[in-house]
C-alpha positions in Angstrom: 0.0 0.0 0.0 1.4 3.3 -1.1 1.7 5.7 1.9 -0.8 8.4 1.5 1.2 12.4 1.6 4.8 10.4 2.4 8.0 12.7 1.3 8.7 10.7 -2.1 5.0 12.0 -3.6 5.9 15.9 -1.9 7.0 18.5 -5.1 10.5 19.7 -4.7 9.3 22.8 -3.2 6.9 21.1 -0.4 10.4 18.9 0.5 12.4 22.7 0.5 9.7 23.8 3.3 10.0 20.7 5.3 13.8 21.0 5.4 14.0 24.7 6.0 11.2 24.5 8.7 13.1 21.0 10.1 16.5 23.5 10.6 14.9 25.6 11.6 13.3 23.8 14.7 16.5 21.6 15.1 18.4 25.5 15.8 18.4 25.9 19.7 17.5 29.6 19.4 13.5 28.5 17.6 11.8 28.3 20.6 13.1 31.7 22.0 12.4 33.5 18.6 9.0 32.2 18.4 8.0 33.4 21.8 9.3 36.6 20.8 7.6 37.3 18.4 4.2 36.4 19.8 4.8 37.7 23.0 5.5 40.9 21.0 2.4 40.6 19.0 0.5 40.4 22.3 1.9 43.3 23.7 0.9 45.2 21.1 -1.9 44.6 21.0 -3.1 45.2 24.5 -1.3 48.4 25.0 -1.6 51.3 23.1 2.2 52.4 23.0 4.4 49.1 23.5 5.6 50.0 19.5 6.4 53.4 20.0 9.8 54.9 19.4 10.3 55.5 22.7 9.0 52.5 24.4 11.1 50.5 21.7 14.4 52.4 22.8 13.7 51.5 26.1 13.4 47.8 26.0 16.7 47.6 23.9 18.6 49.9 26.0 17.0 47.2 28.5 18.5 44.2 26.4 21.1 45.5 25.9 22.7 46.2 29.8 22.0 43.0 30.7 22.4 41.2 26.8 26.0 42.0 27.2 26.8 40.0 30.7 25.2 37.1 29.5 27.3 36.8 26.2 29.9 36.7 28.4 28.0 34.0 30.6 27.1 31.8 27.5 31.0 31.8 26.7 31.1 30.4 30.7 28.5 28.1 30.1 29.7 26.6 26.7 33.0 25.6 28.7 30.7 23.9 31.0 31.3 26.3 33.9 29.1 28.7 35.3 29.9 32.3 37.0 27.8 33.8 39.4 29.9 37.0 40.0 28.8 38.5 37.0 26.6 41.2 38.7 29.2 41.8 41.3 31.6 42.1 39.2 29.9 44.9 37.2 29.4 46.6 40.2 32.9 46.7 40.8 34.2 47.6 37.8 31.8 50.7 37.6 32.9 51.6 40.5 36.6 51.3 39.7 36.1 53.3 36.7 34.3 56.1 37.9 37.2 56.7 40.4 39.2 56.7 37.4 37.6 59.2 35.7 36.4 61.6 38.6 39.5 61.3 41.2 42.2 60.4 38.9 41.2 62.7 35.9 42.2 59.7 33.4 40.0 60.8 30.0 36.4 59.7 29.4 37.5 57.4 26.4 39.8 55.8 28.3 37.6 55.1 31.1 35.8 52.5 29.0 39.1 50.3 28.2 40.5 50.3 31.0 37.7 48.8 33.2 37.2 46.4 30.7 40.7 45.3 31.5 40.2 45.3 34.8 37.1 42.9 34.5 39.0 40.4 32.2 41.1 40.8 35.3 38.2 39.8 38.2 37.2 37.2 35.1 40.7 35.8 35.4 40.5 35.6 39.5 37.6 33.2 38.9 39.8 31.2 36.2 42.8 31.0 38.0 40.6 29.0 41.1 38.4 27.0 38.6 41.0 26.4 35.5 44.1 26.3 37.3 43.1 24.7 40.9 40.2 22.6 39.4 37.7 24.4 41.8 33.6 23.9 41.5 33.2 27.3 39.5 29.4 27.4 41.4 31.3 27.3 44.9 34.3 29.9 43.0 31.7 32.3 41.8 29.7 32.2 45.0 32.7 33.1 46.9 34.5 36.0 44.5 30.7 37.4 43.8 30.4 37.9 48.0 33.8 39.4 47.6 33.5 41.8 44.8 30.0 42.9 46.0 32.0 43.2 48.9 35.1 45.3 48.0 32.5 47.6 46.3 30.8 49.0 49.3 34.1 48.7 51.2 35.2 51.6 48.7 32.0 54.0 48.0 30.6 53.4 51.6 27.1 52.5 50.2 27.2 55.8 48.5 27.0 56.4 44.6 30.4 58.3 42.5 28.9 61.5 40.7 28.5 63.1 38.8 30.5 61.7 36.1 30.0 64.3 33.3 28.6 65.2 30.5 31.8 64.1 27.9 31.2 60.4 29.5 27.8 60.4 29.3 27.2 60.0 25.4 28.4 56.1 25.8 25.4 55.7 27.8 22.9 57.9 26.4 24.1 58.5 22.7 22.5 57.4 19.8 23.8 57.0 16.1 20.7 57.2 13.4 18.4 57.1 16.2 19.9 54.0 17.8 21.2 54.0 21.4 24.8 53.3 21.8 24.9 50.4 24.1 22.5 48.9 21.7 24.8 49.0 18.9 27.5 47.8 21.0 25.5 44.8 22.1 24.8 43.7 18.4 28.6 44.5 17.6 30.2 42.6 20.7 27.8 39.4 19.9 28.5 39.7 16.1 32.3 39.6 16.9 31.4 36.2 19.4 29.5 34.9 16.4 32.3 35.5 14.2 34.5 34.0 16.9 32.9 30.8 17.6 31.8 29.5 14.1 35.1 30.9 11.9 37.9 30.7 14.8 40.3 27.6 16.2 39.4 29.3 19.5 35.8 29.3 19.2 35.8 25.2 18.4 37.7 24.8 21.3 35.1 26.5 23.6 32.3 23.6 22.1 35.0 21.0 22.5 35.9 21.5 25.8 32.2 22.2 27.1 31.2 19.0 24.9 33.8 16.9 26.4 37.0 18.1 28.4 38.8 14.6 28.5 38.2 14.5 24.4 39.3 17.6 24.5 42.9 17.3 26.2 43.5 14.0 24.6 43.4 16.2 21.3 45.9 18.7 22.5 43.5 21.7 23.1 44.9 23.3 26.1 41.6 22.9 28.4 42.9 25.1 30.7 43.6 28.0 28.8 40.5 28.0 27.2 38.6 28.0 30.4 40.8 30.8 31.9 39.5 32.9 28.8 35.9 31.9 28.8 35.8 33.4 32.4 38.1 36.6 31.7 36.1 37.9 28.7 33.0 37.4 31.1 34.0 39.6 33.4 35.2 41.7 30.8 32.0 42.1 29.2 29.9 42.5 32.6 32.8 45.5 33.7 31.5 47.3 30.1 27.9 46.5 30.6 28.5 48.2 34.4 30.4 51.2 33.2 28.1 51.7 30.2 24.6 52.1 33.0 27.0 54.1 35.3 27.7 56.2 32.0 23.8 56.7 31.3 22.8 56.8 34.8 25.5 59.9 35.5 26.2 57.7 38.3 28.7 54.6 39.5 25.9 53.2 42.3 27.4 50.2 44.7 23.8 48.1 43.9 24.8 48.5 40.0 24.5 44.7 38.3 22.8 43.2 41.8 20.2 41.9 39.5 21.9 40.8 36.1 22.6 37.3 37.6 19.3 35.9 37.0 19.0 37.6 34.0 21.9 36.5 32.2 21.5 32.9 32.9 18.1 33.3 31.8 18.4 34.6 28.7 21.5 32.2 27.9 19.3 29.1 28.8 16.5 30.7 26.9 18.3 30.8 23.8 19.5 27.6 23.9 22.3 27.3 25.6 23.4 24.0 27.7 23.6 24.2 31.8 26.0 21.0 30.7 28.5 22.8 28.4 29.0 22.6 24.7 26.2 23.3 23.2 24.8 27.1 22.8 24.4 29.8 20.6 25.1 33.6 20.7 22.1 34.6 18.4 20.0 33.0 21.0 21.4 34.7 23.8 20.7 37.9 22.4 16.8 37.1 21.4 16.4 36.0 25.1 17.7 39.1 26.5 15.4 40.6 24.3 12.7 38.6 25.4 13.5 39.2 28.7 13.4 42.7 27.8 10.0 42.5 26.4 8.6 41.1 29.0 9.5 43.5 32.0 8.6 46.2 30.1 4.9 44.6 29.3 4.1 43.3 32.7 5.3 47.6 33.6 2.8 48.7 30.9 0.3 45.9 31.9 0.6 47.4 35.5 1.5 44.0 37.1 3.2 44.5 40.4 6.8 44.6 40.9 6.2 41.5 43.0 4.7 39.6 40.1 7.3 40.5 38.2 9.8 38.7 40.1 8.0 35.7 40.0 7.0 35.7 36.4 11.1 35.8 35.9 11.5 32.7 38.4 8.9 31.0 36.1 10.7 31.6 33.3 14.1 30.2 34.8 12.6 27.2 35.5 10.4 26.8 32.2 14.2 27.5 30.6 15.6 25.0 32.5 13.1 22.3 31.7 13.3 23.2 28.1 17.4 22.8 28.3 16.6 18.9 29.8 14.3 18.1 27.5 16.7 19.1 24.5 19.5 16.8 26.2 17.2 13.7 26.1 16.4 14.3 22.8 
C-alpha cells in the first residue's frame, strides 16, 4: 500500500519547506524567537504604546545592559562552567572606573578600556581558582561574587560616584541614526562572538571542551587556557555592561548589576544554551535578553506588580531549565 502524503510524492518545493522549517526547529535559538515574536504581538496589541519609538528604545537599552553579561556567561556556560559574579563584578568595575575618571582625571575614552581590562582581570581571578586549581566554578563564583560585592561598598561606603560628566555620558545615552549606543555595541560585541565561535580555532575549542574536556585534552586543546579565557572575557563584558549604566545613569551606584545574575542565565538558557556545556548559541542569547526585555517592560505597561514581576522571571528560569533537559534527552 502506497503511503498516503509520504516525502517521495511531496514536489520539490513542499520537501524545501519541510527541510528549511526541520533546521529551523532543530536550531536551539527557535523556541526563543518564536515566543518573541508572539509575545510581541501580544503586547501590542493590548497596550496602546508598546511600538512606539520610545517604548522600543527602552526595552533595547534594557537588552542591551544585561544582553551584554550574559554573552559573556554563554561563553562560561559553553566551557561547562558557570559564573555567578557577574553582577558583582559589574558593580565593581563601575565603581573602579568612575574613580578613574572623577579622582584620577584619566580621560572619558579611556575610562571605558580600561575597566574592561580590569574585569577580564576579576574574570581571570575566577579562572585562575576553577582552571588552574580545578575548583567547582558554582562554589568559586559564589565566593568571589560575596567578595567583589564586597570590596565595592568597602570603597564607595554605600554611596553612589557622581557626577560623572557630560563628555562620559554619550556612551550611555548617545544614539547614532536614532539607535542607542549600548544597543549598537551589544549587536557589535555578539556579532564579533559569532564570528569568533563559528570561523575561529578558539571558538571550536570552547564547544569541545564544554562537549567533552577529556576528548578535549586527549586532542591537544589546552583545556585550561581555554577555560581561563571563557571566564576573563565574562568579566570583561559585565565590567562594560557596568560602566556603560553608570555612564547613562551619571552615576557609579554600589547596587549596580545586583540583579543581572538571573537575568543572564536566563536569557542564555532561553536561547539555547546548555547548563552541561557545549552546546549554545550567541544569536540566541541575544533574542532571550530581548525577550526578557519585552517582557519587563509589558508586565510595567500591563501594571503588574513589581512583586509579580519577580515571579513571572522565576517561572521563566525554571520553564528555561526544563526546556534545556528536554533538549539533552532528545
Amino acid at each position: 500500500m502506497t503511503a498516503i502524503n509520504s516525502t517521495s510524492d511531496r514536489s520539490p518545493a513542499d520537501r524545501r519547506k519541510v527541510s528549511i522549517l526541520s533546521r529551523f526547529w532543530a536550531w536551539e535559538g527557535s523556541g526563543v524567537l518564536v515566543a518573541l515574536v508572539v509575545l510581541t504581538a501580544a503586547l501590542a496589541l493590548a497596550t496602546d504604546n508598546f511600538l512606539s519609538s520610545y517604548n522600543v528604545s527602552v526595552v533595547m537599552r534594557q537588552a542591551a545592559f544585561v544582553g551584554l553579561v550574559a554573552l559573556g556567561q554563554t561563553l562560561v556556560l559553553l566551557v561547562g562552567g558557570i559564573d555567578l559574579s557577574v553582577g558583582a563584578a559589574a558593580g565593581l568595575s563601575a565603581t573602579v572606573g568612575a574613580i578613574l575618571l572623577t579622582q584620577l582625571g584619566i580621560h572619558p575614552w579611556m575610562i571605558i578600556p580600561l575597566t574592561m581590562a580590569f574585569g577580564f582581570g576579576l574574570g581571570a581571578l575566577n579562572g585562575i581558582f576553577v582552571a588552574g586549581l580545578r575548583l567547582n566554578p558554582f562554589i568559586v563564583t559564589l565566593a568571589t561574587w560575596e567578595i567583589f560585592a564586597g570590596l565595592t561598598l568597602v570603597i564607595t561606603k554605600g554611596y553612589p560616584i557622581r557626577p560623572l560628566g557630560e563628555q562620559f555620558g554619550v556612551f550611555g545615552k548617545g544614539e547614532i541614526l536614532g539607535i542607542p549606543l549600548p544597543v549598537i555595541i551589544f549587536l557589535a560585541v555578539a556579532a564579533i562572538l559569532v564570528w569568533m565561535l563559528t570561523q575561529t580555532r578558539f571558538g571550536r575549542n570552547i564547544f569541545a571542551v564544554g562537549g567533552n574536556r577529556d576528548a578535549a585534552m586527549l586532542a591537544g586543546i589546552r583545556v585550561r587556557l581555554v577555560e581561563f579565557v571563557a571566564f576573563g572575557m565574562a568579566g570583561m563584558l559585565s565590567a562594560l555592561a557596568g560602566i556603560m549604566f553608570a555612564s547613562r545613569m551619571d552615576a557609579a551606584q554600589p547596587s549596580v548589576g545586583e540583579g543581572w545574575l538571573m537575568g543572564a542565565i536566563t536569557a542564555a538558557i532561553l536561547g539555547g544554551t546548555s547548563l552541561r556545556g557545549g552546546q549554545g548559541s550567541i544569536v540566541g542569547t541575544v533574542l532571550g535578553a530581548l525577550l526578557l526585555a519585552v517582557l519587563a517592560n509589558g508586565t510595567v505597561m500591563m501594571n503588574v506588580s513589581g512583586f509579580w514581576q519577580r515571579v513571572i522571571v522565576g517561572a521563566v528560569v525554571l520553564v528555561a531549565i526544563l526546556v534545556d533537559l528536554l533538549r539533552r534527552r532528545r
